[in-house]
N, C-alpha and C positions, 0 to 999 in steps of 0.2 A: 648726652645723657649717659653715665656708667649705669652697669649693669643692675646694682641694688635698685637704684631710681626704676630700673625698666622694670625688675621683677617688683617692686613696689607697686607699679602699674599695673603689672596682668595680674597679681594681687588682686589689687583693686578693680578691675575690669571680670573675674569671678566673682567677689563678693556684689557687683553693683546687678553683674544677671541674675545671681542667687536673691536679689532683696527684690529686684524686678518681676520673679519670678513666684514668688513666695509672701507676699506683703500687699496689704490694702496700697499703702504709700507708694508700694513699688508700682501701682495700678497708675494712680494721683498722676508718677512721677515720667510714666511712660505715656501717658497722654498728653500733661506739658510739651514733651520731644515732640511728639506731633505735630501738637499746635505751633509750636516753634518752628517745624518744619514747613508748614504751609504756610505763614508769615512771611518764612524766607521767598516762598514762591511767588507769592504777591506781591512782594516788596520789587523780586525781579521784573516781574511782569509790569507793574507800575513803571520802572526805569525804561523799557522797552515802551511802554506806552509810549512815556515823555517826550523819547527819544523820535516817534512816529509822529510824533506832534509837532516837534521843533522844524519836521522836515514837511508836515503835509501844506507850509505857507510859501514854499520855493517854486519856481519855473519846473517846467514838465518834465527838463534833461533831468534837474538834480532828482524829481520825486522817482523819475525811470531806473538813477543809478543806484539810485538808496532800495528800490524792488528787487535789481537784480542782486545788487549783494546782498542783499537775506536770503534770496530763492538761492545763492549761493553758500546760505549756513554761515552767513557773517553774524554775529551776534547782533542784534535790533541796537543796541545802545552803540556799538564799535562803529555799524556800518553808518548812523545818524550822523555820528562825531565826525567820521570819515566825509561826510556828505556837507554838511553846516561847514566844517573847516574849507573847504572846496570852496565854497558860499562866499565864505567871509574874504577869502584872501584872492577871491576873483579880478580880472585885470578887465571884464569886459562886460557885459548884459548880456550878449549876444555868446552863447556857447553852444557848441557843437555835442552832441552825444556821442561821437568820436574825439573829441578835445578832453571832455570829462572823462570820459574813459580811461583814456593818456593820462591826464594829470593824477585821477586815481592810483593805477597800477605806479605809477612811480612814489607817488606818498606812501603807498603797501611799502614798495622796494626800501623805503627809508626810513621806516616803524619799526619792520621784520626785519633784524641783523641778519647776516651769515658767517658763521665761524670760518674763517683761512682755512684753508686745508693743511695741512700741518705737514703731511710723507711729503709735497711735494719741496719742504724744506729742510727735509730731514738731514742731517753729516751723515756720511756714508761711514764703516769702520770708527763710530766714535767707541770713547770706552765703556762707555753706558748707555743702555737701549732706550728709545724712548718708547714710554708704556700707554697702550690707550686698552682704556677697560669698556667694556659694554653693560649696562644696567638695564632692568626693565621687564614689568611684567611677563609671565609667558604666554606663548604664542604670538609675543608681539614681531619675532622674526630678529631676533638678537643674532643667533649661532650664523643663518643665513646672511647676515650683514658682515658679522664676522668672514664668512668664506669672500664676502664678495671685495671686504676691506685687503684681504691678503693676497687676494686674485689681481688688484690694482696696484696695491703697492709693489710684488714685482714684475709684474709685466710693463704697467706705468713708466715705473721710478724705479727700477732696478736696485728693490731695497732689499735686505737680507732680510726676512720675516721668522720669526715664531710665532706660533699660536699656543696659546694653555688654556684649559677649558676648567673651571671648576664646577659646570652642571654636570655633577654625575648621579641626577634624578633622573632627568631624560631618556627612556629608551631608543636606543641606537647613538646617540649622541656624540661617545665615545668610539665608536665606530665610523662614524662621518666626516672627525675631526683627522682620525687616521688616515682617510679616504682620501681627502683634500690635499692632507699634510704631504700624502705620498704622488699627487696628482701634478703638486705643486714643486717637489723634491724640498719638503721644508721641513725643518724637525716640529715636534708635538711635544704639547705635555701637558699629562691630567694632574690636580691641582686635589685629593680628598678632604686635604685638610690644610686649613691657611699657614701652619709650621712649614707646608715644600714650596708654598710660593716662593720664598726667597733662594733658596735653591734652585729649583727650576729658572729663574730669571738669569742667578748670576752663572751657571753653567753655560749659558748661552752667547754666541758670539753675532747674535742680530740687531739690524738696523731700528727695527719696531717687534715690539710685542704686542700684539695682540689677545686681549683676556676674556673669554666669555665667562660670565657667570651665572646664575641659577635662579630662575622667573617665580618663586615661592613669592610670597608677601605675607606671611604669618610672620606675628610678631617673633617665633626663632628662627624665621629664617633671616629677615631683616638683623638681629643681630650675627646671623652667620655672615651676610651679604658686607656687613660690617667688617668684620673680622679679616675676610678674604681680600676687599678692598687696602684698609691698612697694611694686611703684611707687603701689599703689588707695590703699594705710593706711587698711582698711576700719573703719568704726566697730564692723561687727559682723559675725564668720565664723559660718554655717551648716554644719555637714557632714550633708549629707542622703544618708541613707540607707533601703533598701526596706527595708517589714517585714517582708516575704516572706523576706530573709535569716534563715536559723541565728544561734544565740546567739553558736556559735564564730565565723562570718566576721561576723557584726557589731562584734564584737573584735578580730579579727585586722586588719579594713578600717580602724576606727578610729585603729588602731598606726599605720597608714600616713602619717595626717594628723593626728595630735594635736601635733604639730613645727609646723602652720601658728596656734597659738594662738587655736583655736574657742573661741568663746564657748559654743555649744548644737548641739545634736542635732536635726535636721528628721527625719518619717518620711515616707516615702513609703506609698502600695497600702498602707493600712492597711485594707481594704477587701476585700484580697486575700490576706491572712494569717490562716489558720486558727483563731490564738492569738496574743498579743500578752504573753505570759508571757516569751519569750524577748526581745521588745525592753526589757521593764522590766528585768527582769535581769542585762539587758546594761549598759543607763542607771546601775543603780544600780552595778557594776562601774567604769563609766568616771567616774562621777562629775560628773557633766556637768547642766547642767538641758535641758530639752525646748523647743524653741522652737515648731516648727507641727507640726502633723499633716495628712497630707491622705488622704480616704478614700473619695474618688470622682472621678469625672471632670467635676463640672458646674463652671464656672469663675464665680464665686471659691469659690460657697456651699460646697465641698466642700473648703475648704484652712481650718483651724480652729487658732486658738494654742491651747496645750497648757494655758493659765490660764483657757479658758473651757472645758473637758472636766473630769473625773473618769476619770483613769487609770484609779485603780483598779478603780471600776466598768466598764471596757472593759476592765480584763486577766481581770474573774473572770466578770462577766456575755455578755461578747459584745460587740464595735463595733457601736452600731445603725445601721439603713440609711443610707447615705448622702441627700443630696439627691438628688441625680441615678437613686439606686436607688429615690426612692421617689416621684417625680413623672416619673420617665422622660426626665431631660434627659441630654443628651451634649455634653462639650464640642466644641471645631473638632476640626481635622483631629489637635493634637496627641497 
C-alpha cells in the first residue's frame, strides 16, 4: 500500500467515526458490526461444536486425547481434526493412551515447522552482514530477545555481533542497549531515523546484525515500522510474540504485521503461559514456521530455536523448567 492509499484510509477511517458518531445511519450501521460480530461467534462455536461431535462417536483413548488437548487451549476444531486424523489412519483397534499420545506429539512436530537456526550458519568475516530484525507488539519482549539473540551468537558461535535499536520511545532502552553492548564488548547503534540505518549497517564489520525496532501499532507507526524495515533489507524478520497471549490476539496482533514479510514466529514467557495449545494453534492458523522460543530469564541458556525442542511434547506434556528455574539463575536487570 503507498502512502496516499494509507492516508486515503485514516481519511476514511475519521470520516467513518465522525458518521458513526453523528448520524441515525451511523446508529443503523454500528449495530450491523455487532450483529455481524456475534454471527462470527456462532459461526465459531458451531465449528467447535461439530468438531466435539465428530469426536464424541470414538473409543475412550481418542475422546480422553481430544479433553486434554482443549484443557490444553488446543483450538476445539484443530484439537477434533488432530484426533479424527489419528482415527482414520490408525493401524490397530487396540490403542494405548500412551501410543496416542506418541503419535500425537509427533503429528504436532510435523504440522508446527521450525525455522533452522540461521548464526549457526553464518560465514564468518563475510563482506556483508547478515541482518535479522525483530518486530512486534510492545511488551511482547522484542529488546530482551534481542540481548539474548546477541548473548548466543557470541558466546555460541563466535560471531562478530551488532546491535541497532530504532525504539527510541522506550524509556531506558537506549541505555540497556549500551549496557549489554558494553557487557558484551560489541559495538551499538541507535537508528532515530530510517535515513542512518544504512550507515550504521555499512560502518560495521559484523557477522549479524541485530535490529530491534519500536512496539507502536498505530497506523504512523506502522508506516514508520515500514520505513525502518526497508532502509535494514533484513535477511531475516522475527515477529515475536508472548505466549501469555490468547489465541485470538495472537491472531489478530499478527494481522498487524504480516504486511512487513516475516519469515517466523519468536515466542516469548513461554514459561509464563499455562498452556501453549493456543500458540500451536495459532502458528498452525498463520502458517508460518517458529524461529526461537524463550522460557526463562537466564541469558542465553533460556532463549532455545524451535528445531532443538519437541513442540509437541511442550503443548501436551508441559514446558519443562527452564535453566534459570532449575539452577536459580537470573538474568541483569532486563
Amino acid at each position: 500500500m503507498d502512502s496516499n492509499s494509507e492516508n486515503n484510509f485514516i481519511d476514511n477511517s475519521e470520516e467513518k467515526n465522525e458518521f458513526l458518531h453523528n448520524s441515525d445511519e451511523g446508529f443503523i450501521y454500528a449495530s450491523l458490526e455487532a450483529r455481524l460480530s456475534h454471527i462470527e461467534e456462532l459461526v465459531i462455536d458451531l465449528h467447535e461444536w461439530i468438531g466435539s461431535e465428530h469426536v464424541s462417536s470414538l473409543g475412550g483413548s481418542y475422546r480422553r486425547l481430544y479433553s486434554q488437548l482443549v484443557a490444553n487451549d488446543f483450538e476445539q476444531r484443530y484439537a477434533a481434526q488432530i484426533v479424527r486424523m489419528l482415527y482414520d489412519n490408525r493401524t490397530s483397534n487396540d490403542v494405548s493412551d500412551q501410543d496416542l499420545r506418541a503419535l500425537a506429539i509427533n503429528h504436532i512436530n510435523t504440522e508446527v515447522t521450525a525455522n533452522k537456526e540461521t548464526m549457526a550458519y553464518l560465514s564468518k568475516n563475510s563482506s556483508k552482514p547478515y541482518i535479522l530484525a525483530l518486530v512486534g507488539p510492545s511488551g511482547a519482549g522484542k529488546t530482551t530477545m534481542m540481548y539474548k539473540l546477541a548473548v548466543r551468537a557470541v558466546l555460541n558461535f563466535e560471531l562478530k555481533v551488532k546491535v541497532i535499536s530504532s525504539d527510541t520511545y522506550k524509556i531506558g532502552s537506549v541505555e540497556g542497549i549500551q549496557t549489554i553492548a558494553d557487557i558484551l564488548n560489541i559495538p551499538f547503534g541507535i537508528a532515530f531515523e530510517p535515513e542512518e540505518i544504512p550507515g550504521l549497517i555499512n560502518e560495521s564489520e559484523a557477522d549479524l546484525i541485530l535490529l530491534d525496532t519500536a512496539g507502536r501499532s498505530d497506523s504512523e507507526a506502522r508506516e514508520e515500522l515500514y520505513e525502518f524495515i526497508s532502509a535494514a533489507k533484513p535477511n531475516e524478520i522475527h515477529l515475536v510474540l508472548s505466549a501469555t497471549m490468547s489465541r485470538r490476539a495472537i491472531q489478530e496482533t499478527a494481522a498487524l504485521f504480516l504486511g512487513e514479510k516475516i519469515n517466523c514466529l519468536s515466542f516469548t514467557k513461554i514459561d509464563e503461559a499455562p498452556s501453549i495449545g493456543g500458540v500451536i494453534s495459532s502458528v498452525r492458523w498463520m502458517g508460518l514456521p517458529i524461529g526461537y522460543i524463550s522460557n526463562g530469564t537466564a541469558i542465553p541458556d533460556d532463549l532455545l530455536p524451535a528445531s532443538d525442542i519437541s513442540l509437541g511434547s511442550y503443548s501436551l506434556d508441559g514446558v519443562p523448567p527452564s535453566i534459570s528455574q532449575q539452577e536459580g539463575k537470573l538474568d541483569t536487570h532486563v
